[in-house]
C-alpha positions as CSV (number, residue, x, y, z in Angstrom):
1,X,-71.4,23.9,-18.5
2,X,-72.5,20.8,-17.8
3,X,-71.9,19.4,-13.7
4,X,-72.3,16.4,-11.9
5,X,-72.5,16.3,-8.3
6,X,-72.0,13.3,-6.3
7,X,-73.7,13.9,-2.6
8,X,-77.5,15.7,-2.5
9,X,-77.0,16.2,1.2
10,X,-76.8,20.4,2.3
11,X,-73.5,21.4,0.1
12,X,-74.8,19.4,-2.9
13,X,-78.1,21.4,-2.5
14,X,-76.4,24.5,-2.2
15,X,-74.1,23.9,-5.2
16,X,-76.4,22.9,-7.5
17,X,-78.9,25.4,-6.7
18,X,-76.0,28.2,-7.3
19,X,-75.1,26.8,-10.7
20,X,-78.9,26.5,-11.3
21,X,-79.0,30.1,-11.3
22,X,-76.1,30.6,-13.2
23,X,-77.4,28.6,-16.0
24,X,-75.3,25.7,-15.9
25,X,-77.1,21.9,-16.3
26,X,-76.8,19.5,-12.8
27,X,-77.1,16.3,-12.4
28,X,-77.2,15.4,-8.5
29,X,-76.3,11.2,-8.0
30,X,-77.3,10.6,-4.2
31,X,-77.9,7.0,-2.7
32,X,-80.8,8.2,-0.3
33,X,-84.3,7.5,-1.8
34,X,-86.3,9.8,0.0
35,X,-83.4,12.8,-0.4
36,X,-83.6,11.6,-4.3
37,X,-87.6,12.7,-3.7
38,X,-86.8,15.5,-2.6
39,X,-84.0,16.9,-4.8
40,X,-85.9,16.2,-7.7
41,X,-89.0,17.9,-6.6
42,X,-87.2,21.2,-5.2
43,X,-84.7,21.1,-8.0
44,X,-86.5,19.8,-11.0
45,X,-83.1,18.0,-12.5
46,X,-82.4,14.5,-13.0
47,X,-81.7,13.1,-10.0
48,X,-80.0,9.3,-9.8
49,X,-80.3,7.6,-6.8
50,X,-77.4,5.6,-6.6
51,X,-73.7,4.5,-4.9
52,X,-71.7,7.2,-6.7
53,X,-68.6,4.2,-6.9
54,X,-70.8,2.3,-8.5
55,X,-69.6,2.5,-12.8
56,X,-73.8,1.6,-13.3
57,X,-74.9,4.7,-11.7
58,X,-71.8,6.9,-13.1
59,X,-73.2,5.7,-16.4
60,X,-76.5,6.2,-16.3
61,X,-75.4,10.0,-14.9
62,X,-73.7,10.3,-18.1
63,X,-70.9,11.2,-16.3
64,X,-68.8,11.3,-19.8
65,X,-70.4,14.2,-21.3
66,X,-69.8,16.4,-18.0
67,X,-67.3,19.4,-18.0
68,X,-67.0,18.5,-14.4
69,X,-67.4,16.0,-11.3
70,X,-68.0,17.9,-8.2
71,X,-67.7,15.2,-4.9
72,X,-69.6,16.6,-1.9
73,X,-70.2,13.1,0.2
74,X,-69.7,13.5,3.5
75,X,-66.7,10.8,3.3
76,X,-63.2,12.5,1.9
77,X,-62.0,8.5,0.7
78,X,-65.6,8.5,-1.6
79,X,-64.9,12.0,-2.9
80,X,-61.2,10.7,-3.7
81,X,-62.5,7.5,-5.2
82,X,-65.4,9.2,-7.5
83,X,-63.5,11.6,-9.0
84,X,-60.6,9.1,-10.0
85,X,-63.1,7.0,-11.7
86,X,-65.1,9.9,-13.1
87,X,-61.8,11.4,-14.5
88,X,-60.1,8.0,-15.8
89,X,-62.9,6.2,-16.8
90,X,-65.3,8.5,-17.8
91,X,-62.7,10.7,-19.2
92,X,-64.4,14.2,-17.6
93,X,-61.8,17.0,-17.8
94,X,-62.4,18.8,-13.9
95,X,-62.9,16.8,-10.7
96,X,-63.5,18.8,-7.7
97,X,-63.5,16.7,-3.8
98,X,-64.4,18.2,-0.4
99,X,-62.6,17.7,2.1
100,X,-64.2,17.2,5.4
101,X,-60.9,17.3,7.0
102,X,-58.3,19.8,5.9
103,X,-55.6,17.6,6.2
104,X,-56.3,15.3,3.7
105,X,-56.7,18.4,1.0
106,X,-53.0,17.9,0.2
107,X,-54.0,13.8,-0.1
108,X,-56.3,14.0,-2.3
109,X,-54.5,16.9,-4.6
110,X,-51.5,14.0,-4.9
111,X,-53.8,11.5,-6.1
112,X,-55.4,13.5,-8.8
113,X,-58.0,15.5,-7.4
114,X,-58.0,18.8,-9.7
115,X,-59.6,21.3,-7.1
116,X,-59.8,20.7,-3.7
117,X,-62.4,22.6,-1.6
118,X,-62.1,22.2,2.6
119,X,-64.9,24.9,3.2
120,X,-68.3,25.3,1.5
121,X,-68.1,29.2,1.1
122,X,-68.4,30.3,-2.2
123,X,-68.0,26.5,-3.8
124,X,-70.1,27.3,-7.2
125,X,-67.5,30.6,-7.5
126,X,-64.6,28.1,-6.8
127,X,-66.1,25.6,-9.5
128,X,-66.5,28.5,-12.1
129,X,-62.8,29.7,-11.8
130,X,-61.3,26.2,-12.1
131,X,-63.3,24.8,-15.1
132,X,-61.4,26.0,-18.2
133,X,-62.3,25.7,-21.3
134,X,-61.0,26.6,-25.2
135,X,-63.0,29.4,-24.8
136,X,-62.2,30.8,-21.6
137,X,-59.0,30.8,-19.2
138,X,-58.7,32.3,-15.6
139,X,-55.1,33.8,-15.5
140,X,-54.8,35.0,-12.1
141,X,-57.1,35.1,-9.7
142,X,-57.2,39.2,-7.8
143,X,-59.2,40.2,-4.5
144,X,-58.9,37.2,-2.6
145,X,-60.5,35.4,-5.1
146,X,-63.3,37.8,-5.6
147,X,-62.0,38.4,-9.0
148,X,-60.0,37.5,-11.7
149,X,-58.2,38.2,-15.2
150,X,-59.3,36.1,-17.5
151,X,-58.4,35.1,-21.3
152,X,-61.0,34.5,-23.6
153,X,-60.4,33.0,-27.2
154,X,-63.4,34.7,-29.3
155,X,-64.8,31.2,-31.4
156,X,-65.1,31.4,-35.4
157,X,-68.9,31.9,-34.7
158,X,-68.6,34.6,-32.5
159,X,-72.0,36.6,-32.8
160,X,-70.6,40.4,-32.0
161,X,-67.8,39.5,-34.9
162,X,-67.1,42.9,-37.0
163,X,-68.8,45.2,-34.2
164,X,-66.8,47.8,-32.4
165,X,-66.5,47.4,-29.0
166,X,-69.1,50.3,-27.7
167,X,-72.0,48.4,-29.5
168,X,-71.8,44.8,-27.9
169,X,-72.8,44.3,-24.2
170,X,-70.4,44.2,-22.1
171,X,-72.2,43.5,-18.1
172,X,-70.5,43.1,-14.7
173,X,-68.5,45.9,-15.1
174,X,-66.2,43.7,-16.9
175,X,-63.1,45.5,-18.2
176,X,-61.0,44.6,-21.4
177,X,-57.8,45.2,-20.8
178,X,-56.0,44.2,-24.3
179,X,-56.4,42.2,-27.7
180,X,-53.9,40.2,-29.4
181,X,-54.6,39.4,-32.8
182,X,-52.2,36.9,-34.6
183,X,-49.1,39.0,-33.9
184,X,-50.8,42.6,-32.8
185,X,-51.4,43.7,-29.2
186,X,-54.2,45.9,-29.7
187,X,-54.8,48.6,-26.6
188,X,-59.1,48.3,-26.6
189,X,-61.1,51.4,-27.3
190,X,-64.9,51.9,-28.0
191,X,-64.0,52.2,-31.7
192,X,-62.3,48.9,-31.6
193,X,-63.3,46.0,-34.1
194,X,-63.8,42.4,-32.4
195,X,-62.7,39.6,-34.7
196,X,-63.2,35.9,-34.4
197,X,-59.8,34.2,-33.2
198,X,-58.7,37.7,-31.2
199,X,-57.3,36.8,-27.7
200,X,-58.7,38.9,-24.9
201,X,-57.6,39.6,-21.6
202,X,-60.5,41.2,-19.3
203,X,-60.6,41.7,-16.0
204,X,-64.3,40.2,-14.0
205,X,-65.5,39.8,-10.7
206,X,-65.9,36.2,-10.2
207,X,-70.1,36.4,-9.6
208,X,-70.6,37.8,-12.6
209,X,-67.9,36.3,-15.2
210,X,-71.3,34.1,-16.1
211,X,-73.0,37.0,-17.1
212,X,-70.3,38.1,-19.9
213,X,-70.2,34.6,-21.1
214,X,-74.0,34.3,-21.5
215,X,-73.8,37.8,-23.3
216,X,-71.7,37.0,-25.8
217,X,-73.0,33.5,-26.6
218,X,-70.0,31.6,-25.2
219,X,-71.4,29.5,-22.4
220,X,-71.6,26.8,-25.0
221,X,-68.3,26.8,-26.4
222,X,-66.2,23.7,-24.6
């Protein structure tokens, strides 16, 4: 997926570098010059330096083709602000604020916030979980949020179509628990035949969810 973070200070390091790894595309906006420098160099993304309020600077972020805004400024009333404009004018589907003070997390939900993160622990896993897409849905989260079961829509395209189940890749010890295919509920076995359009439930921890999708092609699919 495609993210935009607003704030390069220590969490918006963090973050980005954690969905760096995962594979997902960041663009940092940051108003400090020198910390532009420097994110840029360590990073190697684009970097804008500029007042993340500012419609200019959202722009030129191409804040509209983002699956999400992540707000990491060390003010809660910026994070608030950014993610209001980046989700009504710039029409991106996810906003996610920190909240510096706890108190305001119920604020900020009430004015439109999507996801609202007080600490920093295991932000990028947070992110992950609440982005859905067409392609994949997070049903309940299991383990304190270490894991989840998810439901993922296999696309037209899908590359493993007409294989049984024992010859595509399945990593992270990811489990399929059932199919549903138009009106059959199909129990998985090895033998099983994956069709484009089946409905999947299957059961992931939350670090490696990434991996499945980048196995089966569907990191792409929005």
């Amino acid at each position: 997926m495609k993210v935009c973070i607003a704030g390069g200070g220590r969490v918006g390091m963090y973050l980005a570098q954690s969905l760096l790894s995962h594979r997902h595309k960041v663009t940092i906006i940051e108003p400090q010059e020198a910390l532009c420098r420097t994110l840029a160099d360590t990073l190697d993304i684009p970097v804008i330096c500029g007042d993340s309020l500012s419609f200019d600077t959202l722009r030129t972020a191409d804040v509209a083709s983002c699956d999400a805004f992540v707000a990491v400024t060390n003010t809660d009333e910026t994070n608030l602000v950014a993610c209001q404009i980046a989700k009504r004018e710039f029409g991106v589907n996810r906003t996610v604020a920190r909240a510096s003070n706890p108190k305001n997390r119920d604020i900020l939900h009430t004015l439109g916030v999507d996801t609202v993160v007080c600490g920093t622990d295991n932000l990028s896993h947070i992110l992950e979980r609440e982005i859905e897409t067409d392609t994949i849905r997070q049903l309940l989260s299991l383990g304190g949020g270490t894991a989840s079961l998810n439901e993922i829509l296999l696309p037209e395209d899908f590359q493993f179509a007409g294989k049984e189940i024992k010859e595509i890749p399945i990593p992270g010890d990811a489990i399929l628990v059932s199919i549903t295919r138009d009106t059959e509920f199909i129990i998985p076995h090895g033998s099983t035949v994956l069709l484009p359009w089946d409905r999947l439930l299957c059961l992931t921890q939350d670090d490696t969810l990434h991996l499945l999708m980048d196995a089966w092609g569907l990191s792409s699919h929005k």
